[in-house]
C-alpha positions in Angstrom: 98.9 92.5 113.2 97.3 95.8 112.0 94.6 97.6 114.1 91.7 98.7 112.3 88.5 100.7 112.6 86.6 99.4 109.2 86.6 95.8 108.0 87.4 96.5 104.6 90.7 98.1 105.7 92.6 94.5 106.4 92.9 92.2 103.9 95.4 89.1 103.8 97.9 90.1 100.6 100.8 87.3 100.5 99.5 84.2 101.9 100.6 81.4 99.4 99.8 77.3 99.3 102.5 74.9 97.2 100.5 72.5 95.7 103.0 70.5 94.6 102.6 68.0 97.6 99.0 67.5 96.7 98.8 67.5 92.7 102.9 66.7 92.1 102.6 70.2 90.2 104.8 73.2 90.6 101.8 75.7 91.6 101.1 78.3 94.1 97.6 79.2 95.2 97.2 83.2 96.3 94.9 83.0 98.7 92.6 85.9 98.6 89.7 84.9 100.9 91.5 86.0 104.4 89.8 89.5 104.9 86.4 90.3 106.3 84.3 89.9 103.2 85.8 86.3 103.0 86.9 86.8 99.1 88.7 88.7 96.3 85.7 90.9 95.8 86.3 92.7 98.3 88.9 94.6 96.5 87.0 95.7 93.6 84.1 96.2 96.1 85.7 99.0 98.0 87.8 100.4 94.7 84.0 101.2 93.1 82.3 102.4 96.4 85.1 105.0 97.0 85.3 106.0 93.2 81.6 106.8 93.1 82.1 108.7 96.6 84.8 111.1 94.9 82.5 111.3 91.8 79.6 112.5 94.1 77.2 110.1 92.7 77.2 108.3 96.8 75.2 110.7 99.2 74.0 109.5 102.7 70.1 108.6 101.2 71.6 106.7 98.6 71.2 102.9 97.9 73.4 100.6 97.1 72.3 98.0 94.2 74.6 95.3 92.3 73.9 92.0 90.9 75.6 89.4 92.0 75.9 85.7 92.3 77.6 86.0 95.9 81.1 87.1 96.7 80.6 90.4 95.3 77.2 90.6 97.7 78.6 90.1 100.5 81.9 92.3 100.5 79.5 94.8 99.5 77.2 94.5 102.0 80.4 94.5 104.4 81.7 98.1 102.7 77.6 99.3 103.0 77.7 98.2 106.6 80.8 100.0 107.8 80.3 102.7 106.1 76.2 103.3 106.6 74.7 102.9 103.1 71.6 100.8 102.6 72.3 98.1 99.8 70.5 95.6 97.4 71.6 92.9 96.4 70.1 91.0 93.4 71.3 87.5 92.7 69.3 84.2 91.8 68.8 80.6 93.2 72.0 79.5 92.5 73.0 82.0 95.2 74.5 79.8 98.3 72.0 79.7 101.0 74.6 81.0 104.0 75.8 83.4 101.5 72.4 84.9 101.3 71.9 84.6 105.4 75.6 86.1 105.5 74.5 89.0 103.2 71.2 90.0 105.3 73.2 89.3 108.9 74.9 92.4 107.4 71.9 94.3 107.2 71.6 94.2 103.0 68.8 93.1 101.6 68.8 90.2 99.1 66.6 89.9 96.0 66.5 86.4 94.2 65.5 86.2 90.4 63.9 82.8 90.1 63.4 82.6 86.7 66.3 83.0 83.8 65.9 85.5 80.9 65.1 83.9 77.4 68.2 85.6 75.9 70.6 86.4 78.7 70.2 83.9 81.3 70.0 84.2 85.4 72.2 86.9 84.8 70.2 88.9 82.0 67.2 88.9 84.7 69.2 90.4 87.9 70.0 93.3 85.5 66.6 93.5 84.3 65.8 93.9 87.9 68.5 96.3 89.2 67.7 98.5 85.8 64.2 98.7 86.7 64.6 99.6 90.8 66.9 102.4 89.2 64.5 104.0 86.9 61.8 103.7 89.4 64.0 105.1 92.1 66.7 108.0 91.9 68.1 107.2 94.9 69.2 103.4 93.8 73.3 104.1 92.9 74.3 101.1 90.3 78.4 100.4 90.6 78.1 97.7 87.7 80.7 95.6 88.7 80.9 93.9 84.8 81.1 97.4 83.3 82.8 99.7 85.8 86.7 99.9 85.1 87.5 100.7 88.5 87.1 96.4 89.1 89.8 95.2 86.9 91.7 98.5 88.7 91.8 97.2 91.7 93.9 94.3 90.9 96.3 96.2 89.1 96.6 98.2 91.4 97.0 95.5 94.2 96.6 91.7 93.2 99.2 91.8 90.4 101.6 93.8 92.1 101.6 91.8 95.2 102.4 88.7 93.0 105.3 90.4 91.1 106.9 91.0 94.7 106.5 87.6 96.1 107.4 85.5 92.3 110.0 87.9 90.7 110.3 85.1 88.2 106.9 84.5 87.6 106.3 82.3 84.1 103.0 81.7 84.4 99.7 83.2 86.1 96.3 81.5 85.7 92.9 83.7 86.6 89.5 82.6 87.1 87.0 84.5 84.8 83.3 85.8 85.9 83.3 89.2 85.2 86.8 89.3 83.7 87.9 91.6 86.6 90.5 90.0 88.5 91.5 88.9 84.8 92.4 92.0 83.2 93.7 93.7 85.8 96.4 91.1 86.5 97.0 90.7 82.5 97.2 94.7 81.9 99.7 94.8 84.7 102.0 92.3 83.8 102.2 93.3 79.8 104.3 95.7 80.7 106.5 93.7 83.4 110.4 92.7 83.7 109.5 89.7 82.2 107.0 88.3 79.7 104.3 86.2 81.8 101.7 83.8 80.2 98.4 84.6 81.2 96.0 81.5 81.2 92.4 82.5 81.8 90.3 79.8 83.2 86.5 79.5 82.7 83.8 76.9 83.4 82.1 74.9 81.1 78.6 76.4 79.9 80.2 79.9 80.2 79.6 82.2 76.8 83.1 83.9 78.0 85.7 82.8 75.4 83.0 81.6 72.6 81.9 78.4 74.2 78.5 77.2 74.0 76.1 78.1 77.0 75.2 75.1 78.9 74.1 74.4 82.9 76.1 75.7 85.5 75.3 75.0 89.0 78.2 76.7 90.7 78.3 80.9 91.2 81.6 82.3 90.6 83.1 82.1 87.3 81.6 81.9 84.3 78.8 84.4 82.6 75.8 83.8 79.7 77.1 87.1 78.1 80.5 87.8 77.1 81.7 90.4 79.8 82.2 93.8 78.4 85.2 94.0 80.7 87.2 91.0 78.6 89.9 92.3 76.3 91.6 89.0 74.8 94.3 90.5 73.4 96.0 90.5 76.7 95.3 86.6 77.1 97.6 84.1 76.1 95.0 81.4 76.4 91.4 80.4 78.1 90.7 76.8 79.1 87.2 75.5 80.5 86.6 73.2 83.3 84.0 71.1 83.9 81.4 71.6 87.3 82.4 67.6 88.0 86.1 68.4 88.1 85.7 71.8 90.2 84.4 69.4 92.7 86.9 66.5 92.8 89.8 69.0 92.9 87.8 71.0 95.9 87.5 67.5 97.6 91.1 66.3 97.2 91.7 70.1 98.6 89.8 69.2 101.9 91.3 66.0 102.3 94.4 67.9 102.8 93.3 70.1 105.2 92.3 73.2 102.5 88.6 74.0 102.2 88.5 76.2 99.3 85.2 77.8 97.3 84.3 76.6 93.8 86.0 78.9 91.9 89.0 78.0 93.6 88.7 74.5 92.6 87.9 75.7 89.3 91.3 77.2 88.8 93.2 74.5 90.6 92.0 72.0 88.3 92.3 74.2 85.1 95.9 74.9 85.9 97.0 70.6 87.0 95.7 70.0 84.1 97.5 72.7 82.0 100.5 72.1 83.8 100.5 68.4 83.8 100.0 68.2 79.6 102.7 71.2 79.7 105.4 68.8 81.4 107.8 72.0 82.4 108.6 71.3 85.9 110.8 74.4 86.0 108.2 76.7 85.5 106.7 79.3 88.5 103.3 79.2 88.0 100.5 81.0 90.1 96.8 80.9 90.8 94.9 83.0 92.5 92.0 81.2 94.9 89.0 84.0 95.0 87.9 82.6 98.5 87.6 80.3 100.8 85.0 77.5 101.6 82.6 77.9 104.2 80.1 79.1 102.2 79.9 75.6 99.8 79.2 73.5 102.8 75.7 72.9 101.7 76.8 72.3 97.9 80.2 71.6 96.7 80.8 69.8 99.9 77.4 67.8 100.4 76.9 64.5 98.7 73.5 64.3 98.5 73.8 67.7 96.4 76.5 66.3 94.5 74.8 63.4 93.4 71.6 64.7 92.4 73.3 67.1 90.2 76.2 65.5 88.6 75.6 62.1 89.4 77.2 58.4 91.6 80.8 58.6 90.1 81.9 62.4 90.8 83.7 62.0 94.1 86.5 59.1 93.3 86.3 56.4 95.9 90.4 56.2 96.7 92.3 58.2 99.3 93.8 61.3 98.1 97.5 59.8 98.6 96.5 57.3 95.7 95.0 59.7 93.2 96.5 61.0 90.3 96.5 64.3 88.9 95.5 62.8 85.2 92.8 61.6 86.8 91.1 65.1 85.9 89.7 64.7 82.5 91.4 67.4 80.6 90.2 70.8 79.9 89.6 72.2 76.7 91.6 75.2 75.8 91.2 78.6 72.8 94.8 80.8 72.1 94.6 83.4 70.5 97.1 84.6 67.6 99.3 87.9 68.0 99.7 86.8 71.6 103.5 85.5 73.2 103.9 81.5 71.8 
């Protein structure tokens, strides 16, 4: 094992789950949560924060300000920490409690927008309110995680590489989409591989992303109420949505196997069963890439009471996960676009 003097210098690359004993699907799950920020983010976190330090724009009085709905937060507030910056971080009530505790434990301090924007949702207020701290105050340093190139960078500079190495035969990759970082990264960098890759991008129902209609979403993560300015379809074979209800069953059939995984995990899990069950190719290497871990769901996506209230009494199946099915996830709708591989 490495030694290190800054948390955001370790960070778990090539751990790997087959699925294929719990869904009967060929499917590896990256697992990106094993670092000190507890997610993905913490790669674009630290690619932004050290691109604005060569730029000049970071100085020792600066602030830190992002809006986020969590993961991004925190591995932030873990970079701020280590390296001495103060940092804001504006996200809304859909925010996980212990990810807002986790945040201030790390000395940040967390702003929650209670009340959505008429036109661009929970999200359209926290930018509202990180624009307005920066006009009133010079010293507030925006990264803009949906705008700033540097994100999807990171992951083509890390996260896709590290997946060519381990799958040199690699068919097919599917990618959670929130701010379309991870996404594009991974799909820029394998355009130009060995091989041609099929890039599936998975979304959640009531997500604007791929042109679907906005509608409720309960879970932070994936998903946005404006089409991220990142996104460039052309390097996306296809984009299927999930519902919230079958993010959760897949998260609990996950934890009956001993694999406690975030809601965008279980997002992407159940996206890719189902894409892989109506696909039928057996032969296929197919990868997903799980943004965390989950710890941090405990009080949502892993408590009944929350479950029920929300999504209702039929949700979570009643049979053990030895007798479920993989159909049993109602399928996912899907969008290709043309000029991309068939």
């Amino acid at each position: 094992m490495p030694v290190i003097s800054d948390p955001y210098s370790f960070n778990e690359e090539d751990l790997y789950v087959d699925l294929l004993s719990v869904f009967g699907q060929p499917l590896f799950l990256k697992c990106e949560g094993f670092n000190f920020a507890g997610s993905i983010k913490l790669k674009p976190a630290r690619e932004m924060v050290e691109a604005a330090e060569r730029a000049g724009v970071m100085t020792p009085e600066s602030v830190l300000v992002e809006s986020s709905s969590g993961n991004m937060g925190v591995a932030l507030s873990v970079i701020a920490a280590s390296k001495g910056y103060r940092f804001l971080c504006v996200t809304d009530s859909r925010c996980n409690l212990s990810t807002r505790l986790l945040m201030e434990a790390l000395g940040a301090q967390v702003h929650v927008v209670t009340e959505a924007s008429a036109h661009g949702g929970f999200l359209g207020a926290r930018l509202d309110y990180v624009r307005w701290q920066c006009a009133r105050d010079e010293r507030y340093v925006w990264l803009s995680q949906y705008t700033n190139a540097n994100n999807w960078r990171a992951h083509y500079r890390s996260t896709a590489p590290a997946i060519a190495r381990r799958f040199p035969h690699l068919d097919v990759l599917f990618v959670g989409t929130g701010t379309a970082g991870t996404l594009m990264g991974c799909a820029r960098w394998f355009r130009h591989w060995h091989r041609p890759v099929r890039i599936v991008a998975v979304d959640t129902v009531g997500s604007v992303t791929f042109g679907g209609a906005p509608g409720r979403r309960m879970l932070p993560g994936l998903g946005m109420s404006i089409r991220p300015p990142l996104l460039d379809t052309s390097y996306v074979d296809e984009a299927i949505e999930v519902e919230e209800a079958d993010t959760i069953r897949v998260c609990h059939r996950l934890a009956r196997h001993g694999f406690l995984f975030g809601g965008s995990t279980g997002t992407v899990v159940s996206g890719a069963i189902d894409w892989l069950t109506r696909c039928d190719t057996p032969s296929l290497t197919a990868v997903a890439i799980a943004p965390d871990l989950g710890e941090r769901y405990l009080d949502t996506v892993y408590q009944t009471n929350w479950i029920r209230d929300l999504y209702g009494d039929d949700v979570l199946p009643d049979d053990t996960p030895s007798q479920a099915d993989p159909r049993e996830i109602r399928p996912a709708t899907s969008a290709q676009w043309p000029g991309r591989r068939p």
